[in-house]
Structures are given as C-alpha cells and as structure tokens.
C-alpha positions in Angstrom: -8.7 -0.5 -71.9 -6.8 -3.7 -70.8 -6.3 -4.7 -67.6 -2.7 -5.1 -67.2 -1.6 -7.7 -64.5 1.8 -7.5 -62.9 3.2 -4.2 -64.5 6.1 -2.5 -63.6 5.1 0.7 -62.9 2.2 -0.4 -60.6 2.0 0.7 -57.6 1.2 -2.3 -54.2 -1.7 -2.2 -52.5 0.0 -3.6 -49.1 1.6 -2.0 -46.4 4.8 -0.6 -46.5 7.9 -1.7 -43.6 7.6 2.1 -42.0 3.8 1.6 -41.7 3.5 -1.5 -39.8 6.8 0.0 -38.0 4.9 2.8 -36.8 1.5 0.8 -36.0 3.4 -1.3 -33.7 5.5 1.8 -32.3 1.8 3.2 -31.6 0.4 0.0 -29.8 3.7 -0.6 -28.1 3.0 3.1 -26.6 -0.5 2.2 -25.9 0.2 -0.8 -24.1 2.9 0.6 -22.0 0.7 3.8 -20.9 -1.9 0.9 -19.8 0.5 -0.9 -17.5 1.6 2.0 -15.9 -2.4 2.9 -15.3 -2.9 -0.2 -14.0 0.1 -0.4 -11.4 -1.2 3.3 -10.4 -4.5 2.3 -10.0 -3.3 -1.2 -7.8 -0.5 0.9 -5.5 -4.2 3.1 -4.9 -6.3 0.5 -3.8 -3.4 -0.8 -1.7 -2.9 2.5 -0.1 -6.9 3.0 0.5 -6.5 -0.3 2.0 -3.7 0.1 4.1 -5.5 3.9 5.8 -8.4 1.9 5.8 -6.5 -1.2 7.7 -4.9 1.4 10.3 -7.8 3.2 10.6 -9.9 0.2 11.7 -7.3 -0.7 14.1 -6.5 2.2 15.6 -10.4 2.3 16.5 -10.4 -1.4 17.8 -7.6 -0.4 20.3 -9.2 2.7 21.4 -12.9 0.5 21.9 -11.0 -2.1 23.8 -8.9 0.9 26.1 -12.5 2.7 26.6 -13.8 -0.6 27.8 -11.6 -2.4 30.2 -9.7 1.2 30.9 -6.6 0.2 29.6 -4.9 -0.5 26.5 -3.8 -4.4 25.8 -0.5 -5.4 26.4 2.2 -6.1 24.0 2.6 -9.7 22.5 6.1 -9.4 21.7 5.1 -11.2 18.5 4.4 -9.4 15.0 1.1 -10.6 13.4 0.0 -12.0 16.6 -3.3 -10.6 18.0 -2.8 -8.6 21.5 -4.2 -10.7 24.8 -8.1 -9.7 24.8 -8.1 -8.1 21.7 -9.7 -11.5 19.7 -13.0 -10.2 19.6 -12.2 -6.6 18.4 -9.5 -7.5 15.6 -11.5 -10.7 14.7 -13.2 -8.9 11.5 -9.9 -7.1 10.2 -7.5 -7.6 8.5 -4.7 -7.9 11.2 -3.2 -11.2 10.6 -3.3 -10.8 7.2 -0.6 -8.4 7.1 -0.1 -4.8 5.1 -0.9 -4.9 1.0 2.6 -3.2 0.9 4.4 -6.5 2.7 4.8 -6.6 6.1 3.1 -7.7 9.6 1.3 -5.6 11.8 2.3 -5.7 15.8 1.2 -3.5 18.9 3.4 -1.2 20.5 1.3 -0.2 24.0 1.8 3.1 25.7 4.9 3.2 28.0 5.2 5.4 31.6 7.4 7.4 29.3 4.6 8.9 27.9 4.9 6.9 24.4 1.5 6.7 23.0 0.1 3.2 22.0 0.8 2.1 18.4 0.2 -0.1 16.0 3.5 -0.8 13.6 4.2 -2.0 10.6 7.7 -4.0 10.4 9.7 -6.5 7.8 10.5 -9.2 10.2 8.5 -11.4 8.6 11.1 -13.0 5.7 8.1 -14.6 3.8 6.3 -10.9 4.0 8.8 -8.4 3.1 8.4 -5.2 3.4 8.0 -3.2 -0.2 7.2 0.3 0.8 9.3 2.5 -0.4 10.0 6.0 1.2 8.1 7.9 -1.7 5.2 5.8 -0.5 5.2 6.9 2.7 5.7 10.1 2.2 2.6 10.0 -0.4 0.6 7.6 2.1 1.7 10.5 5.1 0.4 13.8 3.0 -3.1 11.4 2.4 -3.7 10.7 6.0 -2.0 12.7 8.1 0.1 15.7 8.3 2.7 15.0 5.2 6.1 14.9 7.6 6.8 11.3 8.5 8.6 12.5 11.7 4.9 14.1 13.5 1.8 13.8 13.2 -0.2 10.2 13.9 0.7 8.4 10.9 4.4 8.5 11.6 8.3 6.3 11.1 9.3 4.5 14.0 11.5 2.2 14.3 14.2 1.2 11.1 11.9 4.2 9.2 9.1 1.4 9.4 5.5 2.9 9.6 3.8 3.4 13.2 -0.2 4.7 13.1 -0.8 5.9 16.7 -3.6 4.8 18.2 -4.5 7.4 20.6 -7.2 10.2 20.6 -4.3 12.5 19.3 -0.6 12.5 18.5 
C-alpha cells in the first residue's frame, strides 16, 4: 500500500465548527454556574456576618445597661459610637458599618415603652444601602421569627433593619 497524501475522500483529523461550538457552550455553562456559586457563597458570609455583627452588639448594649443600670443614650449620629459605650463596641465592627451597605446607629428605649435598638439605615451616601427585601426576609427566617413586622430582628423605619437589643421582643 501507498500512502496517499492529500486525497479527496479523506476524512480531517481536526475539529469540526459544531464541536468547538459546543465545547465553549459547555465551559460558558460551567463558568456561569461558578459565578453564581461564588456570589451565593459571598451574600452567605455577609449574612453570617451581619447576625454575627447584631448579635455582638446587641450583647454590648445589654453588658453596658446591666452595668451602669441604664442603656446609653442616643448620639443622634449614625456610625457614631453611643456616650460610654467606647470600651464595649471598641472590638466590633460598629463603625465599620453593615457588609450589605449601610451604618449602624442606636435607637435607646423611650417612656413609650419602645425597646432599645440598634438600626441599620442608608443615610450614609458613600455607604448605601444594598439589601434588598428578599434579603431580609431570608436574613429574618435565619435569625429570628421569619415576619419582618415581630419578632427581634425586625423593619423600622423606611423598611430599614432594627435588631432589638433587649432580653426579649
């Protein structure tokens, strides 16, 4: 036999358009389901953070109303840390603001019988406020009683977030 170079009837060894169209369909596909993976996995962590954030303050508020017998007063001032609270906020994450946007403030309890609370607002123009209401409806059924309008973890004002700090809500 002769080896016959260039024939006709020869069949390419390469790949073919609708091969490499599909390979590239298939890594598109892969590459997409990764991204959404890895924004799931970050809007996690920032919602483990954020619990962890309220929970941590809502303690520090309570240590400092068990100690001097009554809660701090109100700054007036988002992201600025409540008169005598310094040493209880100091190793937090308070003037750092939310991972969703946002400044924390300090709402104290009122002789209406409003409990203390710490809030979560979009005053802040260089901080805004990206939490969506599926968020907090996700972030209310993980802590708290899953109806933003009860419960501790709770909407306040503008349907911004509000984490009571008392005992109970």
């Amino acid at each position: 036999r002769t080896i016959q170079q260039g024939c006709r009837g020869c069949r390419s060894r390469g790949f073919t358009l609708l091969e490499v169209a599909l390979v590239l369909l298939v890594a598109g596909l892969a590459f997409w389901l990764g991204l959404l993976l890895l924004g799931r996995g970050l809007q996690q962590r920032r919602a483990d953070r954020f619990i962890a954030d309220l929970e941590t303050f809502a303690a520090a508020f309570q240590d400092y109303h068990r100690q001097q017998g009554v809660w701090p007063p109100s700054t007036g001032e988002t992201k600025a840390v409540p008169g005598g609270m310094e040493n209880f906020l100091r190793e937090t994450n308070w003037s750092l603001g939310s991972p969703f946007g946002g400044t924390y403030g300090w709402v104290p309890p009122d002789s209406a019988g409003r409990q203390g609370a710490v809030t979560l607002t979009a005053f802040s123009p260089n901080f805004p406020l990206g939490l969506t209401r599926a968020g907090l409806l996700e972030l209310d059924r993980r802590m708290d009683d899953g109806d933003p309008a009860t419960g501790r973890f709770r909407t306040g004002f503008n349907g911004w977030p509000v984490y009571l700090a008392g005992d109970k809500p």
